[in-house]
N, C-alpha and C positions, 0 to 999 in steps of 0.2 A: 609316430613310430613307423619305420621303413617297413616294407613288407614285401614278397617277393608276387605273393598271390593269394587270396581269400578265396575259402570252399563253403561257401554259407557262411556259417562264425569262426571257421577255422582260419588261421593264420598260417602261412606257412614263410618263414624265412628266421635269419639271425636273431630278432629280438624277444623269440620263442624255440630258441636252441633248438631249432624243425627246419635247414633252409633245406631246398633241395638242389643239386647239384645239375641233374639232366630232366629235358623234356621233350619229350618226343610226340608230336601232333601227327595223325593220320587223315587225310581226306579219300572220298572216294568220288570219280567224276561219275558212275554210274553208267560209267561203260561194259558191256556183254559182247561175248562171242559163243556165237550160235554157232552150232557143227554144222558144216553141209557136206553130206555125204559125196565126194569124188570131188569136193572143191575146197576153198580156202573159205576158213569162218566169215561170216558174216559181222559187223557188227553192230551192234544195237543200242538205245540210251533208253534204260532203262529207268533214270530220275538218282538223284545224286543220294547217295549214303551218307549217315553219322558219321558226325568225326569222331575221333577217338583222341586221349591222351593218356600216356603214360608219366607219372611223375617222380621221380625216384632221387634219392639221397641217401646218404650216410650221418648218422646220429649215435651219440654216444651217451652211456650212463642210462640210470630210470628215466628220465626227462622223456628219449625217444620213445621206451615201451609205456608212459602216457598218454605221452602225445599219439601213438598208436593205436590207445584203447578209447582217445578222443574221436580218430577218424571213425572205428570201428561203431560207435555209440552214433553217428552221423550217418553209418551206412545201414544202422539197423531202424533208425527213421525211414527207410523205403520212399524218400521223396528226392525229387531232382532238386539239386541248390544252384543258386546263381557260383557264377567267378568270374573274381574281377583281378586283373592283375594288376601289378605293383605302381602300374602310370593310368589308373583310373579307368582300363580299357576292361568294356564290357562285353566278357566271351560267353555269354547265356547262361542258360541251365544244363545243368549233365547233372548226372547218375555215376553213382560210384559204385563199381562193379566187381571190384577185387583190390583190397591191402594186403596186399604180402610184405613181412619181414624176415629177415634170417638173421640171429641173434650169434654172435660169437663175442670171445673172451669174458663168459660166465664163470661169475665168483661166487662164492659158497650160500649165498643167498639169495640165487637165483637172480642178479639181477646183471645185463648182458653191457659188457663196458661199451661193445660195437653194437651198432646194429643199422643194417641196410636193407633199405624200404623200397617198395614202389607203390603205387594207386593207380589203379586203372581205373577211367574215367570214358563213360558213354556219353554224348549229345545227345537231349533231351530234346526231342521238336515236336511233341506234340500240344505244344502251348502256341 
């Protein structure tokens, strides 16, 4: 089965009607700038920060708002999971920090024909 990326047991791509479209990686070199009063900041290295990720797509019909209440049920376990992306490459542990969806073209039974997600996603390093 293809896969675009795994969140713990989650799957995220086409052969779970879940792929996602955009992904956005953040790093920090752990650079500072100190104020000096009547001069040009100083700067400092402070030790590198978490990276972050942003994961977002667009999903359609109930499929998405399960597959939603799957992530959700993932981030109410309070533990960091591994992910692995789709060519076996292994990007740690992180912490899931925020799913948000926005549901539009809802039919009389509440269920949202659109719906577009993101996950924000912490690096876990204290392992």
């Amino acid at each position: 089965m293809r896969q675009q990326m795994v969140l713990g047991n989650f799957i995220f791509g086409l052969s779970r009607n879940f792929a996602y479209s955009s992904l956005l990686r953040s790093s920090d070199g752990g650079w500072k700038s100190i104020e000096i009063q009547a001069s040009k900041p100083i700067s400092s290295q402070t030790g590198q920060g978490l990276q972050t990720l942003k994961i977002s797509g667009k999903s359609m019909y109930a499929t998405a708002m399960d597959r939603l209440d799957e992530l959700r049920a993932l981030q109410a376990l309070r533990v960091p999971l591994p992910l692995v992306d789709g060519i076996s490459r292994n990007w740690g542990l992180w912490q899931i920090m925020v799913v948000t969806e926005t549901q539009s073209s809802v039919i009389d039974d509440g269920t949202a024909m659109v719906v577009e997600w993101a996950i924000d996603l912490l690096e876990f390093a204290n392992a």
